[in-house]
C-alpha positions as CSV (number, residue, x, y, z in Angstrom):
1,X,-132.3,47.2,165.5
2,X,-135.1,46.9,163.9
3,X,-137.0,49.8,165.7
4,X,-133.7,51.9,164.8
5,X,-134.2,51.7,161.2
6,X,-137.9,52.7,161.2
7,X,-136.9,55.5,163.2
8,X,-134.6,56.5,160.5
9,X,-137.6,56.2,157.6
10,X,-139.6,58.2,160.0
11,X,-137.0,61.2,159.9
12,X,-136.0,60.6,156.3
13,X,-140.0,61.0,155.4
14,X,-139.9,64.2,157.6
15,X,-136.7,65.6,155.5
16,X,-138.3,64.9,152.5
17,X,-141.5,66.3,152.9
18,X,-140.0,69.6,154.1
19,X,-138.0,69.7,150.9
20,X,-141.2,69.6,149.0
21,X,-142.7,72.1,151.1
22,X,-139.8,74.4,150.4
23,X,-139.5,73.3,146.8
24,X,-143.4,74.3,146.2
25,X,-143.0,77.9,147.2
26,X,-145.5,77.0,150.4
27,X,-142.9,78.9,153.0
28,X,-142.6,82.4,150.6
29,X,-143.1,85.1,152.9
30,X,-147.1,85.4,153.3
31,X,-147.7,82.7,152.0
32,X,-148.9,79.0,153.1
33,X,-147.4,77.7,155.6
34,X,-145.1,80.3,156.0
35,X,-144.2,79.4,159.7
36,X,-142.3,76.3,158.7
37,X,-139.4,78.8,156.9
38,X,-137.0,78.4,160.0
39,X,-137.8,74.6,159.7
40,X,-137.2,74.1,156.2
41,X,-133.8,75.4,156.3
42,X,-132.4,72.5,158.1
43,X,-134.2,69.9,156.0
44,X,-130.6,68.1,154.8
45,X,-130.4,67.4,159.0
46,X,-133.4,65.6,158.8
47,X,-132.5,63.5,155.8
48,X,-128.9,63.1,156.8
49,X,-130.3,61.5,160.4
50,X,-132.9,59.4,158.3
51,X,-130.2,58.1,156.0
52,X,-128.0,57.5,159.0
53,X,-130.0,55.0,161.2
54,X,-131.5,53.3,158.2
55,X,-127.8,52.4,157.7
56,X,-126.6,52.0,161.3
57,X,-127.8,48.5,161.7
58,X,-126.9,47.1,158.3
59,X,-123.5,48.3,159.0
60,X,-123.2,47.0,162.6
61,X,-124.4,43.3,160.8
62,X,-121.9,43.5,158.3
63,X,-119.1,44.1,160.1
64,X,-120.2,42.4,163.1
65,X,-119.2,46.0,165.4
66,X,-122.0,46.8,167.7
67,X,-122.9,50.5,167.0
68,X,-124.0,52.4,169.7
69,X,-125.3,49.3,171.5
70,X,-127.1,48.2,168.5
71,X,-126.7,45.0,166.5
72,X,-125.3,41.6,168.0
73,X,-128.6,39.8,168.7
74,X,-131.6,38.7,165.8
75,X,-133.5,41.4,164.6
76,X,-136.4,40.0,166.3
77,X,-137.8,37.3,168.5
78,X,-139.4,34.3,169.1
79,X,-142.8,36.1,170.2
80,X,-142.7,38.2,166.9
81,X,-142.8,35.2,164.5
82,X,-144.9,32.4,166.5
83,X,-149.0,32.6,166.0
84,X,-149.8,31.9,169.9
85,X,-148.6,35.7,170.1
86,X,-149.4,37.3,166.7
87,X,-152.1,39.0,168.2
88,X,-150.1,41.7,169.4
89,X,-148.2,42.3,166.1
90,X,-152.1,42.9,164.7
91,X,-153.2,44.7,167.3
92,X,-150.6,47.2,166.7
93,X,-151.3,47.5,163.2
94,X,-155.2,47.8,163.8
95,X,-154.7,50.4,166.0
96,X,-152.5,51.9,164.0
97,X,-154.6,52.1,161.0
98,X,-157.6,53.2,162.6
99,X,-155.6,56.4,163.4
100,X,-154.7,56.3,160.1
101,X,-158.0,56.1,158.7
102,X,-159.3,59.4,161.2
103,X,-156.5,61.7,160.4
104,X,-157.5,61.5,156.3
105,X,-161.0,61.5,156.8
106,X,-161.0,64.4,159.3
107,X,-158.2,66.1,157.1
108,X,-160.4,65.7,154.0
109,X,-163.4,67.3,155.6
110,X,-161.6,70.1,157.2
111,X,-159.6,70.8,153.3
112,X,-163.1,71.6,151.3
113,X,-164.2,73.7,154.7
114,X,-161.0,75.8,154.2
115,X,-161.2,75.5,150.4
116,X,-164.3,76.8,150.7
117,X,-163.5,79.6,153.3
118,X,-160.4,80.0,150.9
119,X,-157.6,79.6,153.8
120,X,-155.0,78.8,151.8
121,X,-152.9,78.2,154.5
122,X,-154.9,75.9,156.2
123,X,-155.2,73.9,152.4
124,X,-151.8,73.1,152.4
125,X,-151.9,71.9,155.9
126,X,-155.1,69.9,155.3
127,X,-153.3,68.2,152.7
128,X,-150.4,67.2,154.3
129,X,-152.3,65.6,156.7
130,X,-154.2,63.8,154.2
131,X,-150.8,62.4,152.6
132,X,-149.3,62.0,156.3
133,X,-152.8,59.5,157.0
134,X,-152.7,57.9,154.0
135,X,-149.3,56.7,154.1
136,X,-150.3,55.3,157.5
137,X,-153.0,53.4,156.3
138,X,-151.0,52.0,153.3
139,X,-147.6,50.9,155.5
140,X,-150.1,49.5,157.7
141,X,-151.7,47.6,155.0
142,X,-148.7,46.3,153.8
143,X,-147.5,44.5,157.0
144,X,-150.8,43.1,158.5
145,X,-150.2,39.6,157.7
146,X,-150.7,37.2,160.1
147,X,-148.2,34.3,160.7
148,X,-149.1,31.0,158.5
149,X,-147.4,28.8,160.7
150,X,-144.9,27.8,163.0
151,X,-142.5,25.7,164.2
152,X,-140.2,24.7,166.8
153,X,-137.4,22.2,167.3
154,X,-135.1,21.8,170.6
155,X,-131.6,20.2,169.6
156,X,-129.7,19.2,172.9
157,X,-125.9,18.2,172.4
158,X,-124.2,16.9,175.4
159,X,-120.9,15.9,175.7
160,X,-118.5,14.3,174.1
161,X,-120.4,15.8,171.0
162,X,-119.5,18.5,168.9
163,X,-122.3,20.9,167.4
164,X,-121.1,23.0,164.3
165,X,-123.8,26.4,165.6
166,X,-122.5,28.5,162.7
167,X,-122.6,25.6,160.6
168,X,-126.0,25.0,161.2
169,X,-127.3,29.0,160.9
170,X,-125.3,28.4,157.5
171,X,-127.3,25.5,156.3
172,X,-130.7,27.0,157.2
173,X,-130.1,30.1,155.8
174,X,-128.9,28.6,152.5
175,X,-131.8,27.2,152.0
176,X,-133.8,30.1,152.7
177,X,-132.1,31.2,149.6
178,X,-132.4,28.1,147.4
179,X,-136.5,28.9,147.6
180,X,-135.9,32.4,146.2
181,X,-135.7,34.2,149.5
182,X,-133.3,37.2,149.6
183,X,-131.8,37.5,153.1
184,X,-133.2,40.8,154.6
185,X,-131.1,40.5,158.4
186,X,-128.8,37.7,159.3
187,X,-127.1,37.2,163.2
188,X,-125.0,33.6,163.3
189,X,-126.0,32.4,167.1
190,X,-122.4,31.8,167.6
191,X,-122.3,36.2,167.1
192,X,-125.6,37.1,168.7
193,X,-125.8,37.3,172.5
194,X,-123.3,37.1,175.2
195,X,-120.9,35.3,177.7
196,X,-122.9,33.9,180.6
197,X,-122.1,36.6,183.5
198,X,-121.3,33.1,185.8
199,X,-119.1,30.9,183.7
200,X,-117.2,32.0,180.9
201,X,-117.1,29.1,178.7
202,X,-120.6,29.6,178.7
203,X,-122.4,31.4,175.8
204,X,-126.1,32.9,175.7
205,X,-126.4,32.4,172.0
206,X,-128.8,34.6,170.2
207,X,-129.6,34.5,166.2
208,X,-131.4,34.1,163.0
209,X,-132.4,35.4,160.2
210,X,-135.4,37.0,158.2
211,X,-135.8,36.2,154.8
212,X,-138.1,38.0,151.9
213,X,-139.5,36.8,148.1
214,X,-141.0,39.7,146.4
215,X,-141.3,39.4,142.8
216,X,-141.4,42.8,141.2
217,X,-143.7,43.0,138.1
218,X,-143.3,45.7,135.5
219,X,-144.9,49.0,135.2
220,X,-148.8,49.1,133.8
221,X,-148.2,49.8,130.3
222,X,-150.0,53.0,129.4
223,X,-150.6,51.5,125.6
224,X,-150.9,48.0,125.6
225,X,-151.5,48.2,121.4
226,X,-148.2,49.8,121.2
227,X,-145.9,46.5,119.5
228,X,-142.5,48.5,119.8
229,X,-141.1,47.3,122.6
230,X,-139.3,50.1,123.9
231,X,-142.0,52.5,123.1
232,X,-144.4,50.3,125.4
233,X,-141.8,50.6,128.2
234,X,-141.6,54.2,128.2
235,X,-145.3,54.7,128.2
236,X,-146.4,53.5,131.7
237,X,-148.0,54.3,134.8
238,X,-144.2,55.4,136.2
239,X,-143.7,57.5,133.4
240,X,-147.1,59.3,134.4
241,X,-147.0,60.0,137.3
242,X,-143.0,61.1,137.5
243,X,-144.0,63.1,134.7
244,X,-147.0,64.9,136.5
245,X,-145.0,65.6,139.8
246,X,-141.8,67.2,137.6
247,X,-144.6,69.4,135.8
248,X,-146.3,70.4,138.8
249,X,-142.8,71.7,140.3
250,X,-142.1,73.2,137.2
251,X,-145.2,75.3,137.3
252,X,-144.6,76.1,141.1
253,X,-141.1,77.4,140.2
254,X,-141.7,79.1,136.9
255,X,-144.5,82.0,136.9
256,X,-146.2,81.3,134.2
257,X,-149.7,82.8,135.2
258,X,-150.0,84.2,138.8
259,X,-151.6,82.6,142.0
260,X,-153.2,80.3,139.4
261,X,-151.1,78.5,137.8
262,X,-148.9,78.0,140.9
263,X,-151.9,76.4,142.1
264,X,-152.0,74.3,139.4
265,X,-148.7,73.1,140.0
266,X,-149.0,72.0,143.1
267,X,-152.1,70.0,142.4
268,X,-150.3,68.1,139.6
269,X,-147.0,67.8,141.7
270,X,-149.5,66.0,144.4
271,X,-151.6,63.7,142.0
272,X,-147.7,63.0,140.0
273,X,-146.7,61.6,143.6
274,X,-150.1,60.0,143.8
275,X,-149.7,58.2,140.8
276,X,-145.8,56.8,141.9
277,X,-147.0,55.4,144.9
278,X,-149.7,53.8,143.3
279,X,-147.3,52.2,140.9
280,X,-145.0,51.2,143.3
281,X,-148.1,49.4,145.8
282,X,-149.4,47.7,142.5
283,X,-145.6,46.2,141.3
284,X,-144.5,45.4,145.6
285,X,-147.5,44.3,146.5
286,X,-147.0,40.5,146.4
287,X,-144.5,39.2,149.0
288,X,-143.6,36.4,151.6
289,X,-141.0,36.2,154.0
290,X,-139.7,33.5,156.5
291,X,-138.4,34.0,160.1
292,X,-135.9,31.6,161.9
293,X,-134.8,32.4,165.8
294,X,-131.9,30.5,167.2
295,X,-131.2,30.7,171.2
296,X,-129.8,28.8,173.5
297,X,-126.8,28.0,175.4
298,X,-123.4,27.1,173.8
299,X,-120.9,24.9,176.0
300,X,-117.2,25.6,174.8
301,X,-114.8,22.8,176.7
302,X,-111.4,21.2,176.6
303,X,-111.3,16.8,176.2
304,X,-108.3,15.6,176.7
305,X,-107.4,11.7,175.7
306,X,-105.1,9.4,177.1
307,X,-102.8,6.8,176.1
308,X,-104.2,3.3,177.6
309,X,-99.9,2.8,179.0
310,X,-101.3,6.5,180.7
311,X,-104.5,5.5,182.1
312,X,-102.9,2.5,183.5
313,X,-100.3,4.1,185.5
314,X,-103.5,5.8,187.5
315,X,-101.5,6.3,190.7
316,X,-99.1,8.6,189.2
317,X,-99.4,12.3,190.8
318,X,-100.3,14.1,187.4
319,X,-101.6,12.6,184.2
320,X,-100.5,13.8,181.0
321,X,-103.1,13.8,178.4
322,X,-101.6,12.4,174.6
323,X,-103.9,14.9,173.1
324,X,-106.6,17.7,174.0
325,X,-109.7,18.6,171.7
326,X,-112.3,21.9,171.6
327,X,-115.2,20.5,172.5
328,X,-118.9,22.5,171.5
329,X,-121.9,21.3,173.1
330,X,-125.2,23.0,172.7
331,X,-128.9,23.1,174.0
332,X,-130.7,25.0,170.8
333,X,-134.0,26.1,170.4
334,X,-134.8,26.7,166.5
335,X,-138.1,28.5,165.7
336,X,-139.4,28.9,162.1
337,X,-142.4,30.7,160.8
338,X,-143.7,32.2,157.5
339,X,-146.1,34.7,156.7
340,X,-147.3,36.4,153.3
341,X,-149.7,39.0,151.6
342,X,-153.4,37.7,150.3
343,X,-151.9,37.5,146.5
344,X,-148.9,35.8,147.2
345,X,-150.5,32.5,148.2
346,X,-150.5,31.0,151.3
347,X,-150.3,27.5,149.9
348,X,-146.6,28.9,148.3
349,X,-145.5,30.0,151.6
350,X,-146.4,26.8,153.3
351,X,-144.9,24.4,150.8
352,X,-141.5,26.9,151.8
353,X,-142.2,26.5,155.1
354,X,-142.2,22.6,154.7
355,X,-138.8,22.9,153.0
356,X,-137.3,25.1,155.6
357,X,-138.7,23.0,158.7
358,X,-137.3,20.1,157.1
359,X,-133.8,21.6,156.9
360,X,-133.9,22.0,160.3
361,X,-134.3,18.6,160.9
362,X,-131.3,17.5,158.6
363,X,-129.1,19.9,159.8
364,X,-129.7,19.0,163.4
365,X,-128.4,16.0,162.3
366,X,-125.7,16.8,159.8
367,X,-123.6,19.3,161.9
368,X,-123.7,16.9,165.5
369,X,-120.4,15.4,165.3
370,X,-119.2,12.3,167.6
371,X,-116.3,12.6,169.2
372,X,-114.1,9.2,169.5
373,X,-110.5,8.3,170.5
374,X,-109.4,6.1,168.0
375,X,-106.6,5.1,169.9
376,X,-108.8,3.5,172.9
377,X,-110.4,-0.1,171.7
378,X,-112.7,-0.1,174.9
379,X,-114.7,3.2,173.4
380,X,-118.5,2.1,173.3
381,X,-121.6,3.7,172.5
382,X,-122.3,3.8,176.1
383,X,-119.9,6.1,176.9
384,X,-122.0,8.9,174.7
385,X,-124.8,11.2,176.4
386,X,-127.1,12.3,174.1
387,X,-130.4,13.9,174.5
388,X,-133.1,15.1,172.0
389,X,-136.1,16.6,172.1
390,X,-138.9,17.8,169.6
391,X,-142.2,20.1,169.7
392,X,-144.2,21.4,167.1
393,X,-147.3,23.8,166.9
394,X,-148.9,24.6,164.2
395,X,-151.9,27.3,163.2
């Protein structure tokens, strides 16, 4: 699910940039990058694909309907959120970014040589690639965190308990949420996974959620002096730099001044988008999330009770139970983990951690429910099977 939706940015990036490309005059017969033309035409394609699989998945966890296969397990898994095997999540991003880091400084050498051999062309290329590696770099900035800590409890319910699973997704999610954390993705165990291919009151259960805090400040004030407040929040950074992209295009479209002045354009359209992004990692850049996996096995079985006049008449053929119950039993495995950028605070993230490890320990115990026949005096605590057990690791 998760590698559907950054498909979807992928192509939605692609759409976009090719409207700019178009929008900048860069495919005019002759002109830069003039072999794109046939490409740009189908731009809305792109962007209607992007937009499409960012949505597939929220849509198919929403209304619980697996799309196209997608959807109906946790967005990820216990080896994503768990520090034993964070190097892998880093290693991706460090090699990542070192490509990221080659394409812009290779691009950037290879823009003043055609600058300077004025192949226009090969500019406008030059710079895409600069724009295409520097937006590498920065996503790959932005989600090189490593995993704070980590923790893992095993809840075991065997009959004749009950275990309220959804209940217990509930609870932790709740309290995700009551320490500031908007839910990002959410799968109920008792929805994620599937009916054991061997018995099927058996259920492979398969949740969790992810959960994200990030405070978004307001936009750099361009004139701090300024006391009117309205006048200070429309002289800022965003201002700027949507105000230096929509010139630049407006120069690009409008001739004003020849080959000049176009070129003008598109340097302001490029330093207006500069500027944006810039505001956008300064306000986003403080965030924490926390991760919770549930997975296990569900049991789903009938009880039936019986009448002591019943039980005593043992040598009848059939027995006829006075009253049948749905019995849940569960063996659960509850992972939770937290991770944060360098500004956040890891000390905040760990004191949420705390909170959220220690909800699974009373929810474990607040949604395990005993089931007794009230109309049998001989019913002892010995006739219960319960087992329990705990691990923890921490880095």
């Amino acid at each position: 699910m998760a590698a559907t939706s950054r498909n979807g940015k992928v192509l939605l990036t692609l759409g976009i940039l090719l409207v700019a490309v178009d929008g900048l005059g860069l495919t005019a017969f002759g002109g830069p990058l003039h072999v794109l033309a046939p490409v740009t035409d189908f731009w809305w394609l792109l962007v209607l694909a992007g937009v499409s699989l960012m949505l597939l998945p929220r849509l198919a966890t929403s209304a619980s309907v697996p799309f196209f296969g997608v959807g109906g397990s946790a967005t990820h898994d216990r080896q994503d959120i768990i520090a034993a095997t964070d190097w892998s999540r880093l290693g991706t991003d460090a090699f990542r970014n070192s490509y990221g880091i080659a394409l812009t400084a290779s691009a950037a050498v290879l823009f003043v040589l055609a600058l300077g051999l004025q192949a226009f062309g090969l500019v406008a290329l030059w710079v895409g690639a600069m724009i295409v590696g520097a937006l590498v770099i920065a996503i790959t900035w932005r989600s090189s965190n490593s995993i704070i800590e980590d923790y893992t409890r095993t809840i075991t319910v065997r009959a004749p308990d009950n275990f309220a699973a959804h209940s217990f997704h509930i609870a932790l999610r709740q309290q995700a949420e009551d320490l500031g954390y908007r839910i990002v993705s959410t799968t109920s165990p008792t929805e994620g996974g599937q009916r054991s291919a061997v018995a099927d009151e058996i259920f492979h259960a398969n949740g969790g959620f992810r959960a994200r805090n990030r405070p978004i400040e307001e936009s750099r004030p361009l004139a701090p002096e300024v006391e009117d407040e309205y006048l200070e929040r429309v002289l800022t950074v965003a201002t700027l730099g949507v105000f230096v992209s929509l010139l630049g295009v407006t120069l690009v479209s409008v001739d004003l001044g020849g080959p000049a002045v176009r070129a003008l354009g598109a340097v302001l359209f490029v330093v207006g988008v500069a500027i944006v992004a810039y505001d956008y990692a300064i306000r986003t850049r403080e965030w924490a999330e926390l991760y919770c996996v549930e997975e296990g096995t569900i049991y789903s079985t009938t009880v039936n009770h019986y009448a002591d006049d019943v039980l005593d008449a043992f040598d009848s053929p059939k027995l006829e139970p006075n009253a049948s119950t749905t019995e849940t039993a569960a063996v659960l495995s509850v992972t939770v983990s937290g991770t944060c950028t360098p500004l956040y605070g890891e000390e905040n993230v760990e004191a949420d951690f705390e909170a959220l490890a220690d909800a699974v320990e009373a929810a474990a115990d607040d949604y395990r429910f005993e089931v007794v026949d009230e109309g049998r005096e001989d019913t002892t605590d010995e006739t219960l099977a319960y087992d329990e057990d705990e691990t923890a690791t921490q880095a």
